[in-house]
DSSP file (Angstrom, degrees, kcal/mol; ACC not computed):
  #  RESIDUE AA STRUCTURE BP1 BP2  ACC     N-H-->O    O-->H-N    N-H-->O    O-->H-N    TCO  KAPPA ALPHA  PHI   PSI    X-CA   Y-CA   Z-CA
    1    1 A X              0   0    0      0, 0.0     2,-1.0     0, 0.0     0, 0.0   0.000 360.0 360.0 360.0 132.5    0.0    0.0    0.0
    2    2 A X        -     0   0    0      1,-0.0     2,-0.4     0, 0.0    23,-0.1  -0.258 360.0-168.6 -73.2 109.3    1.0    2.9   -0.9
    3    3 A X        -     0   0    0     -2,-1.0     2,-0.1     1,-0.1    -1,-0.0  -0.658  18.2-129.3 -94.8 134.9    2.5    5.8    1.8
    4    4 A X        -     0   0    0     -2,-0.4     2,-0.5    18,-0.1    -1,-0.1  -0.271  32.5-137.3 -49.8 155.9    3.3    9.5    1.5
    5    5 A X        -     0   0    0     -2,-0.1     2,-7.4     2,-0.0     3,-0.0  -0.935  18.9-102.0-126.9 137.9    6.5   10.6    2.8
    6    6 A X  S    S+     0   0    0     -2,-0.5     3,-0.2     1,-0.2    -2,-0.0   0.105  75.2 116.9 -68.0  78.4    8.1   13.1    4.6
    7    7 A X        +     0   0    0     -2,-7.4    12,-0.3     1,-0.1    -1,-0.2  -0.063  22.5 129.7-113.7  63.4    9.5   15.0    2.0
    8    8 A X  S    S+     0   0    0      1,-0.1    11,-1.6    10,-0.1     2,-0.3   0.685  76.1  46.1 -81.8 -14.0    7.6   18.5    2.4
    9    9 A X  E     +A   18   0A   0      9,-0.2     2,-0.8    -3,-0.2     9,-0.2  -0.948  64.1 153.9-122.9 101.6   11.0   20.5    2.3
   10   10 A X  E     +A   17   0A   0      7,-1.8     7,-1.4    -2,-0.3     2,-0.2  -0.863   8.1 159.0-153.4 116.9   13.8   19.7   -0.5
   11   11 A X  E     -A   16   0A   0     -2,-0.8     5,-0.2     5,-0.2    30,-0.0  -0.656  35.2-160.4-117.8-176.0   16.4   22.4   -1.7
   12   12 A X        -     0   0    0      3,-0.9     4,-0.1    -2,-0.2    -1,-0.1  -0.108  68.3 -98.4-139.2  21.7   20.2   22.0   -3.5
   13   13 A X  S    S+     0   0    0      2,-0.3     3,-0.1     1,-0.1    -2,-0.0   0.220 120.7  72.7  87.5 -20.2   20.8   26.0   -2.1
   14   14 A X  S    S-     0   0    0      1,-0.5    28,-5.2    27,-0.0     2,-0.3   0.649 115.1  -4.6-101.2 -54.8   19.9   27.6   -5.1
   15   15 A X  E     - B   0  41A   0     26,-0.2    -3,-0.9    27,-0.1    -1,-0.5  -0.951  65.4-143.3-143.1 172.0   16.2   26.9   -4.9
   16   16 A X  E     -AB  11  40A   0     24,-1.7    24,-4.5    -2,-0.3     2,-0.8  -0.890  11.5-135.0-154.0 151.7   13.9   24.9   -2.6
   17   17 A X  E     -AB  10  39A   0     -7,-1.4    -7,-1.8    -2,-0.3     2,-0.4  -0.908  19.5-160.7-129.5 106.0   11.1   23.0   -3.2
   18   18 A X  E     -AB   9  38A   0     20,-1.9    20,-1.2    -2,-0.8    -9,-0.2  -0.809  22.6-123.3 -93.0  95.1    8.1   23.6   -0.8
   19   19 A X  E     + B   0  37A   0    -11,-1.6    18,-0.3    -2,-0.4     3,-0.1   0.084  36.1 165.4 -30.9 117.1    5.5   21.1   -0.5
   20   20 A X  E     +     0   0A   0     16,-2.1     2,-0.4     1,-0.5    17,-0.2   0.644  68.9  14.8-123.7 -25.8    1.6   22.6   -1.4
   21   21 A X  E     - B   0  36A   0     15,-1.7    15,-2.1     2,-0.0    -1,-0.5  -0.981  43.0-161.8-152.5 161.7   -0.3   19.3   -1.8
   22   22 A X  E     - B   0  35A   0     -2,-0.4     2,-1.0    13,-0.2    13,-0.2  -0.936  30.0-167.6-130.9  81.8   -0.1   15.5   -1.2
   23   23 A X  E     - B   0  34A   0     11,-3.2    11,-3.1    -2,-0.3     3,-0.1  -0.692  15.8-143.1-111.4 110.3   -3.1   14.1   -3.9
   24   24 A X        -     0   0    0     -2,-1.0    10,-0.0     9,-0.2    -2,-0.0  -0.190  31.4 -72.1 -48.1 158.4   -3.8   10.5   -3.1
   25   25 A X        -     0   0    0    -23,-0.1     7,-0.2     8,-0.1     2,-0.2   0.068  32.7-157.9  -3.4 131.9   -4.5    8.0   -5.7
   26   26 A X  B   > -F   31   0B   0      5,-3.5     5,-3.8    -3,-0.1     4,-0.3  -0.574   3.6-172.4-157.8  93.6   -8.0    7.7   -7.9
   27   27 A X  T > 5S+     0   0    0      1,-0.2     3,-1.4     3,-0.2    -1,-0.1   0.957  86.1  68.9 -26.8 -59.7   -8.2    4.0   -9.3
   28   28 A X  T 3 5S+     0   0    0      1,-0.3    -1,-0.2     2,-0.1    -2,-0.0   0.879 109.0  26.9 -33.4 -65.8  -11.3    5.7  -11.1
   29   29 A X  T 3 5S-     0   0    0     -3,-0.2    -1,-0.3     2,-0.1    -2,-0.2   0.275 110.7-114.4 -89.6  12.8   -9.2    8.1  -13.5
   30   30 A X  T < 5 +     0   0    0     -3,-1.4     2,-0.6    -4,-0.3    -3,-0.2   0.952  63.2 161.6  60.1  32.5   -6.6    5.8  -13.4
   31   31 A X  B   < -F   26   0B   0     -5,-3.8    -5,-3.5    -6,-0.1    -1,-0.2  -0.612  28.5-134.2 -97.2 143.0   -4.5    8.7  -11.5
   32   32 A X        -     0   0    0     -2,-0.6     2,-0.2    -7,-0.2    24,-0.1  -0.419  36.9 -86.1 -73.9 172.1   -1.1    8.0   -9.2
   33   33 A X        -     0   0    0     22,-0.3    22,-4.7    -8,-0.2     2,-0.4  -0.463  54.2-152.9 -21.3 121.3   -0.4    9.2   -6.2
   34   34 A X  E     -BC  23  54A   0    -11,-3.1   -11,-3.2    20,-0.2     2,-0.3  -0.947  24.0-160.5-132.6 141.0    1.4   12.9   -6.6
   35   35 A X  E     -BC  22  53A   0     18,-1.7    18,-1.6    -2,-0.4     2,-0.4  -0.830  26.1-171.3 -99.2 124.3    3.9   15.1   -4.6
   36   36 A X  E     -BC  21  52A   0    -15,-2.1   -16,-2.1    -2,-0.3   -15,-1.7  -0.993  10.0-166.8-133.4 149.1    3.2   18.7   -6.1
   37   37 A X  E     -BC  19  51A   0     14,-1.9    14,-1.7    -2,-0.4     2,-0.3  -0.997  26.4-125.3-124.3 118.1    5.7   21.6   -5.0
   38   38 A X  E     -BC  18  50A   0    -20,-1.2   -20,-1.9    -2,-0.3     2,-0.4  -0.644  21.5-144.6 -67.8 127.2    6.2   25.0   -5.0
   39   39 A X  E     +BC  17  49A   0     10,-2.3     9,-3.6    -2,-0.3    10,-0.7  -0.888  34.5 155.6-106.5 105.1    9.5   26.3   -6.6
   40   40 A X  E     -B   16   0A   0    -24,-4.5   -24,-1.7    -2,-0.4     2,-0.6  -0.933  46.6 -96.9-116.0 152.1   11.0   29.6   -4.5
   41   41 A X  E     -B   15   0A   0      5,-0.5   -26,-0.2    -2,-0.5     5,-0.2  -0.660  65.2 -59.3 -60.6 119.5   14.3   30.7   -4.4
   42   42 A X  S    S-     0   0    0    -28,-5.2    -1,-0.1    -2,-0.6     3,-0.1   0.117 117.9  -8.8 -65.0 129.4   16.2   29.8   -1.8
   43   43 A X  S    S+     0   0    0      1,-0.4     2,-0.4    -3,-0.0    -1,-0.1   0.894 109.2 111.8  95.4  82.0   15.1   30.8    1.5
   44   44 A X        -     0   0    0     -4,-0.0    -1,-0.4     2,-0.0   -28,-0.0  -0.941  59.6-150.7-166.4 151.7   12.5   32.9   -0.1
   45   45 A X        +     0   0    0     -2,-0.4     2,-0.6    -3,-0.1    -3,-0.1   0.512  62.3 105.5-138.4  11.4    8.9   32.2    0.1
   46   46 A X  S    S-     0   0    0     -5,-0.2    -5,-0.5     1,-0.0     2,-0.1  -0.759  71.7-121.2 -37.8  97.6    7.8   33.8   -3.4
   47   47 A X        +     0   0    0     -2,-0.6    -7,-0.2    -7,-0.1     3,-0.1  -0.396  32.4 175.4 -51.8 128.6    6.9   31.3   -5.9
   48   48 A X  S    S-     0   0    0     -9,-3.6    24,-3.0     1,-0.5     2,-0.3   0.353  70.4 -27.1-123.0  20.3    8.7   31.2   -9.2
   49   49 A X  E     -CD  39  71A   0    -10,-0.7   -10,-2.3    22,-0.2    -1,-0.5  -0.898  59.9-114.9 168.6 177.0    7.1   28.0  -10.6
   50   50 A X  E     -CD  38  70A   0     20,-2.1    20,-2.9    -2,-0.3   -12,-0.3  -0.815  24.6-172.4-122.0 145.1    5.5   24.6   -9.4
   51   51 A X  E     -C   37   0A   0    -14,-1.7   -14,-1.9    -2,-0.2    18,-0.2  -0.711   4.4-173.6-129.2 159.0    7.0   20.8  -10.1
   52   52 A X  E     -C   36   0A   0     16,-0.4    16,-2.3   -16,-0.3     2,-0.3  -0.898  15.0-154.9-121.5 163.3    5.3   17.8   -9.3
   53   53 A X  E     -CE  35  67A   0    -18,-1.6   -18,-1.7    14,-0.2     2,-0.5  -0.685  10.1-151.1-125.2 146.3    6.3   14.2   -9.5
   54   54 A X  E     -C   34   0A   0     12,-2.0   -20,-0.2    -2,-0.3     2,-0.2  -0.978  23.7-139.8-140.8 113.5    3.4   11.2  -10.0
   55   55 A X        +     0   0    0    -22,-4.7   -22,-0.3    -2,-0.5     2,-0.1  -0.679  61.9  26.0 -78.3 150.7    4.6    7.9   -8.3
   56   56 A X  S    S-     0   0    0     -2,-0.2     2,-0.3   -24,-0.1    -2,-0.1  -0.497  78.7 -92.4 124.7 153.7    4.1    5.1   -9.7
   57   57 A X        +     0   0    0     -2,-0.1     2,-0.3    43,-0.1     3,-0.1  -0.853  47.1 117.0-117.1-178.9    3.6    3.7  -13.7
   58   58 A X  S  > S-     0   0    0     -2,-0.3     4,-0.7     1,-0.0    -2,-0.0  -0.971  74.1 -63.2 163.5-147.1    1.0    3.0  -16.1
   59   59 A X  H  > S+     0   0    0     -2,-0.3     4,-1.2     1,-0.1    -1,-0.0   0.835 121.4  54.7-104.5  -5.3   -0.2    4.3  -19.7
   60   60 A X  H  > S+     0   0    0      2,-0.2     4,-2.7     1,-0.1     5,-0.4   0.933 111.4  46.9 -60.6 -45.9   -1.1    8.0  -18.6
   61   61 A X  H  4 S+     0   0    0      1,-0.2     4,-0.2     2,-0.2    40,-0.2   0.626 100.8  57.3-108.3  34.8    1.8    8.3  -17.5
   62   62 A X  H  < S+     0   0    0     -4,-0.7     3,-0.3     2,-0.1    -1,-0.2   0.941 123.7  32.7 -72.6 -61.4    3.6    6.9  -20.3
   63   63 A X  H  < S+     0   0    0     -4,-1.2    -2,-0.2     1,-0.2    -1,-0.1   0.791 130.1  32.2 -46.0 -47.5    1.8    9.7  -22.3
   64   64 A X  S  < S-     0   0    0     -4,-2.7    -1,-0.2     1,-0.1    39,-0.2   0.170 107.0-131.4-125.0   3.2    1.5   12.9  -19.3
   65   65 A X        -     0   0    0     -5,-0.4    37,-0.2    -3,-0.3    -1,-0.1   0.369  17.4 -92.1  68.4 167.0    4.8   11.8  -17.6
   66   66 A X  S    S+     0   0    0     35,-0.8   -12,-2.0     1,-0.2     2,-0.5   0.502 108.1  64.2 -92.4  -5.1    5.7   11.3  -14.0
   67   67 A X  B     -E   53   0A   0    -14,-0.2    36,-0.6    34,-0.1     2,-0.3  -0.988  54.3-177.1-144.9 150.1    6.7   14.9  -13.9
   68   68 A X        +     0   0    0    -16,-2.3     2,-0.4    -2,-0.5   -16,-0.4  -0.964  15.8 156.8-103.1 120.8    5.2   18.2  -14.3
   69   69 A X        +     0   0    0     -2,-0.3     2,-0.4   -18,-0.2   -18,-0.2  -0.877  13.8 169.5-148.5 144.0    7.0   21.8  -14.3
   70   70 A X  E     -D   50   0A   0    -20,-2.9   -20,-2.1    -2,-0.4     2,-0.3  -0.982  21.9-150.1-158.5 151.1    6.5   25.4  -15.5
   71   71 A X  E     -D   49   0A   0     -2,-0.4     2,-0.4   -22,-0.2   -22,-0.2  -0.722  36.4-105.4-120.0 149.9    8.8   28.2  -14.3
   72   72 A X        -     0   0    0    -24,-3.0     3,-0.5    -2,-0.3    -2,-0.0  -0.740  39.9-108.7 -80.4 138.7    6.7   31.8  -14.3
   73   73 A X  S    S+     0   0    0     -2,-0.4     3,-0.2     1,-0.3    -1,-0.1   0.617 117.7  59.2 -43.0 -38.1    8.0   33.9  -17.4
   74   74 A X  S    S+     0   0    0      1,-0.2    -1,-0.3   -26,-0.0   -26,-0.1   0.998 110.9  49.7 -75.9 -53.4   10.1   36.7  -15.6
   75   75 A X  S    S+     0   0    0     -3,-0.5     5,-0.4   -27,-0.1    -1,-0.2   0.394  89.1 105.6 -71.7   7.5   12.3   33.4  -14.0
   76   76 A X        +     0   0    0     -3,-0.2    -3,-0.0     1,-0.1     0, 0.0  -0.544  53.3  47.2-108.7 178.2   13.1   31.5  -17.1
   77   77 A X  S    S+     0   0    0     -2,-0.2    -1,-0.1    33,-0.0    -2,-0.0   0.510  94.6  97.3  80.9  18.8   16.5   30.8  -19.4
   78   78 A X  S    S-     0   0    0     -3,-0.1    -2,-0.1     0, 0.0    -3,-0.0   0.367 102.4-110.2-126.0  38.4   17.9   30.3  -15.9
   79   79 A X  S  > S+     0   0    0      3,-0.1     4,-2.0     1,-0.1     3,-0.4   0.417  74.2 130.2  54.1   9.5   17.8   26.3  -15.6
   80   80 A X  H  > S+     0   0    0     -5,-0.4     4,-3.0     1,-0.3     5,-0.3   0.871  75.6  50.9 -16.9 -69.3   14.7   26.1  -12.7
   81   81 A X  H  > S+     0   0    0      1,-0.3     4,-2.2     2,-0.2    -1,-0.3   0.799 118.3  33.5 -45.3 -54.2   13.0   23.8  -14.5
   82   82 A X  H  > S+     0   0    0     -3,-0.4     4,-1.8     2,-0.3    -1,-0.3   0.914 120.2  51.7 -64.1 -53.7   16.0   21.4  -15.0
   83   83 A X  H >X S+     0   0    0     -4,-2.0     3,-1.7     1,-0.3     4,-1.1   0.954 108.7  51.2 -37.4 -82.7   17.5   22.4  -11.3
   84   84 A X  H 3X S+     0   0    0     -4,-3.0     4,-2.0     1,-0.2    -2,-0.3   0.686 107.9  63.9 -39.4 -43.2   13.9   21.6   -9.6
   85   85 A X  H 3< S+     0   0    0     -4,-2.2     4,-0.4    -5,-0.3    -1,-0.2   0.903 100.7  42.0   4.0 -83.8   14.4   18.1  -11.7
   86   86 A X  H X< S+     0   0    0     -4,-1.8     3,-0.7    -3,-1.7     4,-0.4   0.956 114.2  52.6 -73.1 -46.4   17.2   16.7  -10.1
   87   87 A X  H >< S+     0   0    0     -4,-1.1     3,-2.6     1,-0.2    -2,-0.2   0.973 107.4  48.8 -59.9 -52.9   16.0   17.7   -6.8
   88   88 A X  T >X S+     0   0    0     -4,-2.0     4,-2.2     1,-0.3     3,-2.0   0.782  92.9  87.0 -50.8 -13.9   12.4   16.0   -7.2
   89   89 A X  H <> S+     0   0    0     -3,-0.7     4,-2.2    -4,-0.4    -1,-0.3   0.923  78.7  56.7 -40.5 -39.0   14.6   13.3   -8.3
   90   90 A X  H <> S+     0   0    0     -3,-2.6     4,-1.9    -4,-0.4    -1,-0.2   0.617 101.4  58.2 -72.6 -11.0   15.0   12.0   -4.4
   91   91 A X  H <> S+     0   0    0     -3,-2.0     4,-1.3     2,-0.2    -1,-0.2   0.877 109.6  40.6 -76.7 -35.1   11.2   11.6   -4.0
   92   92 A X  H >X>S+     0   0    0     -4,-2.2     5,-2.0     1,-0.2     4,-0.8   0.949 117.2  49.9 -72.6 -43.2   11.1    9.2   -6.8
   93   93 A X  H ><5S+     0   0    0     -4,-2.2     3,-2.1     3,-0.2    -1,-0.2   0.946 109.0  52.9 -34.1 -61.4   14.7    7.5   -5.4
   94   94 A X  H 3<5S+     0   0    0     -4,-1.9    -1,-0.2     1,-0.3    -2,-0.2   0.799 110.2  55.1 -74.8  -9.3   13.0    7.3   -1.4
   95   95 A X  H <<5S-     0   0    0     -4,-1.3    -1,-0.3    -3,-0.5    -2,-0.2   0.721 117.6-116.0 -88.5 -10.4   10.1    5.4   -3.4
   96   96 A X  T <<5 +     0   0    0     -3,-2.1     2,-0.3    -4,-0.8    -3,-0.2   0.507  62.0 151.4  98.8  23.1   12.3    2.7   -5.1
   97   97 A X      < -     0   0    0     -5,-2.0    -1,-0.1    -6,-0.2     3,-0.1  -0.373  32.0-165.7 -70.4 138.0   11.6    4.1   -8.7
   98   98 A X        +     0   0    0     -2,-0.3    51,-0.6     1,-0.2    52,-0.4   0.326  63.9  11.6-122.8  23.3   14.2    3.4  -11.0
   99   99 A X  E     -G  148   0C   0     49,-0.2     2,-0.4    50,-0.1    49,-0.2  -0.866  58.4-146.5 179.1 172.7   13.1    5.7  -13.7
  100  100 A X  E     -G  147   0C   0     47,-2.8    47,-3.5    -2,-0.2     2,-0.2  -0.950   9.7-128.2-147.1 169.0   11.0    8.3  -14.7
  101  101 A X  E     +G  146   0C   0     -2,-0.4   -35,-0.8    45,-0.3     2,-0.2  -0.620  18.9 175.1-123.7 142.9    9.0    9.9  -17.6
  102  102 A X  E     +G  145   0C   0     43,-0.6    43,-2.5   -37,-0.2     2,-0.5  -0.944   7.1 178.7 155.0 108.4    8.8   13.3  -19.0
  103  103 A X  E     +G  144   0C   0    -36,-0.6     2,-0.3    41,-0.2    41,-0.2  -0.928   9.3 173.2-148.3 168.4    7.1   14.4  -21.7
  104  104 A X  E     -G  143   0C   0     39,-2.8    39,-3.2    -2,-0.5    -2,-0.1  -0.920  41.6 -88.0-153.5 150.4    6.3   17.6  -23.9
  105  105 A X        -     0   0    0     -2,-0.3    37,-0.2    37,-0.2    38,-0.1  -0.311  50.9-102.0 -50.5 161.9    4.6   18.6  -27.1
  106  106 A X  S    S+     0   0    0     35,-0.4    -1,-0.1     1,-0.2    36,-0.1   0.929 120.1  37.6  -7.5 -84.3    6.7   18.4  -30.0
  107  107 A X  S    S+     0   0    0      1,-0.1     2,-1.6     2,-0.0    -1,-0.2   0.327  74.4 116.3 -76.0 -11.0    7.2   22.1  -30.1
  108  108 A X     >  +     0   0    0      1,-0.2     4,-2.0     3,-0.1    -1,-0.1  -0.400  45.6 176.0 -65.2  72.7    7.4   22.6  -26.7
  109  109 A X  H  >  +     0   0    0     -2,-1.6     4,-2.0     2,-0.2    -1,-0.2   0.650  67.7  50.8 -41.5 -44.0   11.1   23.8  -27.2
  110  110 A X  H  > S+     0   0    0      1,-0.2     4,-3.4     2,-0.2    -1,-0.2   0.986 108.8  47.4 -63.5 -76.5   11.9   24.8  -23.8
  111  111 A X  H  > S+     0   0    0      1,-0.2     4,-0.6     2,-0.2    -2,-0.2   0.509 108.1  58.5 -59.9  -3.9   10.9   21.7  -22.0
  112  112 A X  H >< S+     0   0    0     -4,-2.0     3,-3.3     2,-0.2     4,-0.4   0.957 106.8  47.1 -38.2 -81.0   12.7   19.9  -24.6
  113  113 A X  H >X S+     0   0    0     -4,-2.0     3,-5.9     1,-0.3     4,-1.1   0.976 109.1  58.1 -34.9 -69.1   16.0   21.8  -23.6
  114  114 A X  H 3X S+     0   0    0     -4,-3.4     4,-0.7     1,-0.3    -1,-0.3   0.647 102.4  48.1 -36.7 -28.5   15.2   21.1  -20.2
  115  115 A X  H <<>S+     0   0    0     -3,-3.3     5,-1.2    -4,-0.6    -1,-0.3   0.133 112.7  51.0 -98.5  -1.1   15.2   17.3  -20.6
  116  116 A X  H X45S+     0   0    0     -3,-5.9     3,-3.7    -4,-0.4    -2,-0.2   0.746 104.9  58.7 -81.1 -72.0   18.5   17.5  -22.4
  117  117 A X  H 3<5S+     0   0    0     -4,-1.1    -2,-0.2     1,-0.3    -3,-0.1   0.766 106.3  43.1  -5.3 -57.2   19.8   19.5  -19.5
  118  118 A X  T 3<5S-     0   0    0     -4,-0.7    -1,-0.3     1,-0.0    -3,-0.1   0.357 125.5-103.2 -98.6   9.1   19.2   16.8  -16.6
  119  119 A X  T < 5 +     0   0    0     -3,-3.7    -3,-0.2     1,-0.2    -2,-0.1   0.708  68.5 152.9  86.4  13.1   20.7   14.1  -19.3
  120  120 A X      < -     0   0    0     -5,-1.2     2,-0.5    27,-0.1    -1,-0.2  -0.311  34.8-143.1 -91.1 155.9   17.2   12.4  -20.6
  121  121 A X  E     -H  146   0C   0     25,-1.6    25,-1.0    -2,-0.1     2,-0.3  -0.986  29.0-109.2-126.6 144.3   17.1   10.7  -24.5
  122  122 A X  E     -H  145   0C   0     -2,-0.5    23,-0.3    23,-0.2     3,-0.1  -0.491  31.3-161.2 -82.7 114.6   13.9   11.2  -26.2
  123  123 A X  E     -     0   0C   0     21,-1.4     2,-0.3     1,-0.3    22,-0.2   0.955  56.8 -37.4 -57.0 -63.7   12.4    7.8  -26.3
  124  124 A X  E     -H  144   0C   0     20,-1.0    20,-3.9    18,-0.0     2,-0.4  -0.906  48.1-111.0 169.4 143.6   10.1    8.3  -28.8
  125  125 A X  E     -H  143   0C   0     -2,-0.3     2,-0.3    18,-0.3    18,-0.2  -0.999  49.4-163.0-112.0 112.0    7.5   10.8  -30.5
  126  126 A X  E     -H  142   0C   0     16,-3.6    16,-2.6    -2,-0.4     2,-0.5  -0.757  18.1-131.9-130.8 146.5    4.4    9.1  -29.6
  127  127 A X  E     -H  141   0C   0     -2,-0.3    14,-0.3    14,-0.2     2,-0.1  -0.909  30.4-118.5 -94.1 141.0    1.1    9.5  -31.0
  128  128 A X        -     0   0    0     12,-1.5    -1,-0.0    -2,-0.5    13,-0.0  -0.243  20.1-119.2 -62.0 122.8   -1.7    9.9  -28.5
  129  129 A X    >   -     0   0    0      1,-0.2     3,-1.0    -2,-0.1    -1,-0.2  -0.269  19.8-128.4 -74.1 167.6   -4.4    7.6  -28.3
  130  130 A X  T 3  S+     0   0    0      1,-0.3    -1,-0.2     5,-0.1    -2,-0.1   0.637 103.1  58.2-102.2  19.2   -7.6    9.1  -28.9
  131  131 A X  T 3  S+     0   0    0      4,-0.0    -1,-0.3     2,-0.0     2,-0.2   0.643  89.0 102.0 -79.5  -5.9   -9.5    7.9  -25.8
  132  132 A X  S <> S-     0   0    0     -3,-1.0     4,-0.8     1,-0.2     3,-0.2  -0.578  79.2-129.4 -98.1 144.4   -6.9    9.7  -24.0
  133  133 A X  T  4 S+     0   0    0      1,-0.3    -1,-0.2     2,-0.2     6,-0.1   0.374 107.3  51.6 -89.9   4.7   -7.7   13.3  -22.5
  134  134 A X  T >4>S+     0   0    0      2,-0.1     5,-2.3    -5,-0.1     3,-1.4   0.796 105.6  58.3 -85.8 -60.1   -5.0   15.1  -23.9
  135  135 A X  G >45S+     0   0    0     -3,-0.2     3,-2.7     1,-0.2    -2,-0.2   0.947 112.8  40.3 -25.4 -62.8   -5.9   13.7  -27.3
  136  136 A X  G 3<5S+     0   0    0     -4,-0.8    -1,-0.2     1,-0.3    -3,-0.1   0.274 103.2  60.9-109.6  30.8   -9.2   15.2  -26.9
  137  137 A X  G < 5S-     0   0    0     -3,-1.4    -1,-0.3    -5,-0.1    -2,-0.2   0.149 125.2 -97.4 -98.0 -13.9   -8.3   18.2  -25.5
  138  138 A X  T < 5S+     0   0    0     -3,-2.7    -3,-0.2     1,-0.4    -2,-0.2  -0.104  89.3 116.3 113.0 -30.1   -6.1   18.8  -29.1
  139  139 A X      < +     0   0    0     -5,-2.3    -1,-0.4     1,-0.1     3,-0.1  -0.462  40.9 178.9 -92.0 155.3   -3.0   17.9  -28.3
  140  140 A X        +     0   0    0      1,-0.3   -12,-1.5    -2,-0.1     2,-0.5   0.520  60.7  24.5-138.3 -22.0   -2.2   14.5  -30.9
  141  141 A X  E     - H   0 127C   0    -14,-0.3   -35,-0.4    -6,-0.0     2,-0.4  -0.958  58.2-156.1-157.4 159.3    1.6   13.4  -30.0
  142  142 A X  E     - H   0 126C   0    -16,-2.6   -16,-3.6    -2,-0.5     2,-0.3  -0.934  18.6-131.1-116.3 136.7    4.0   13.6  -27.2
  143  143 A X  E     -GH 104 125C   0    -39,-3.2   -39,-2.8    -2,-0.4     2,-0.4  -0.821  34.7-142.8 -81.9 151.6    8.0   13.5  -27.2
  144  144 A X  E     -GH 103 124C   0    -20,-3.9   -21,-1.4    -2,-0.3   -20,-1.0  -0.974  18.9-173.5-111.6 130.8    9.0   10.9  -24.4
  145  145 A X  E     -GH 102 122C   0    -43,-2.5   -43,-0.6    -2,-0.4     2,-0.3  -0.999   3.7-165.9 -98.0 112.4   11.6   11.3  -22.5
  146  146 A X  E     -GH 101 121C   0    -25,-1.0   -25,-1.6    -2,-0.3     2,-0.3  -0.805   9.5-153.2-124.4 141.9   12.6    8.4  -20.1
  147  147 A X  E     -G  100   0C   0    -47,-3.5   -47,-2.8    -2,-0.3     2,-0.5  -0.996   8.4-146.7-108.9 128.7   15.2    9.2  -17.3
  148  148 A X  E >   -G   99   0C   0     -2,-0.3     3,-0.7   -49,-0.2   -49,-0.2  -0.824  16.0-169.1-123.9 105.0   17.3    5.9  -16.2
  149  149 A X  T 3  S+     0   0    0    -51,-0.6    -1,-0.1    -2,-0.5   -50,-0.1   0.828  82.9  69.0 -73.7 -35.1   17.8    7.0  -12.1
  150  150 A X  T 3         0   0    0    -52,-0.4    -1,-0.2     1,-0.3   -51,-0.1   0.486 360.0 360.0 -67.1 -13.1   20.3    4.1  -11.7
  151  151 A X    <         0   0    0     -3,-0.7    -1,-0.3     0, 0.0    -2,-0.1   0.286 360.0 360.0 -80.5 360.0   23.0    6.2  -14.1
């Protein structure tokens, strides 16, 4: 069965990553169990983006990744996204995950870079199935990006 952990605080000095929600499981929508975070600068209590990490696999989040992140506009071109990465890394580590998922539109240029940055190789440019709610939301393929934790 599956437990939270205390990771509610998690910096590398530059920026710290503050815990805003703990979202259990729902079997229904087929959703993991998720750590979502608040990005500040360290010691700072400002926000300058959110990450969150979904433990756990299956085929959403082959598609919608195990991680989420967007830096607010005035802070980015500085590596957040990438920085805020590697820390979230340790949640996925304290859970015994031994990789993780990332994924982006195509054109999503930025988050590309970013998933170069932290060392991931693009799996695959995947087309979207169409029951799936990104699919029918517009969006019609994902790059994947799989990160190997054990390198």
């Amino acid at each position: 069965m599956f437990e939270f952990k205390d990771l509610d605080y998690l910096t590398d000095g530059e920026i710290d990553l503050i815990i805003q929600e703990k979202i259990p499981a729902n079997k229904e929508r087929e959703f993991l169990p998720a750590y979502k975070y608040s990005i500040t600068l360290h010691n700072c209590s400002d926000p300058i983006g959110n990450i969150d990490i979904r433990i756990g696999y299956n085929e959403n989040i082959y598609y919608g990744g195990n991680i989420g992140y967007e830096i607010d506009e005035a802070y980015r071109g500085n590596s957040y996204a990438a920085k805020a990465c590697k820390i979230i890394k340790r949640v996925a580590l304290s859970h015994g995950m031994n990789k993780l998922i990332i994924t982006c539109n195509p054109d999503n240029f930025p988050s590309k870079r970013t998933c170069e940055k932290i060392g991931l190789k693009l799996k695959e440019i995947a087309d979207l199935p169409k029951d799936n709610e990104m699919y029918q939301r517009g969006e019609k393929q994902k790059c994947i990006f799989e990160w190997n934790l054990k390198e």
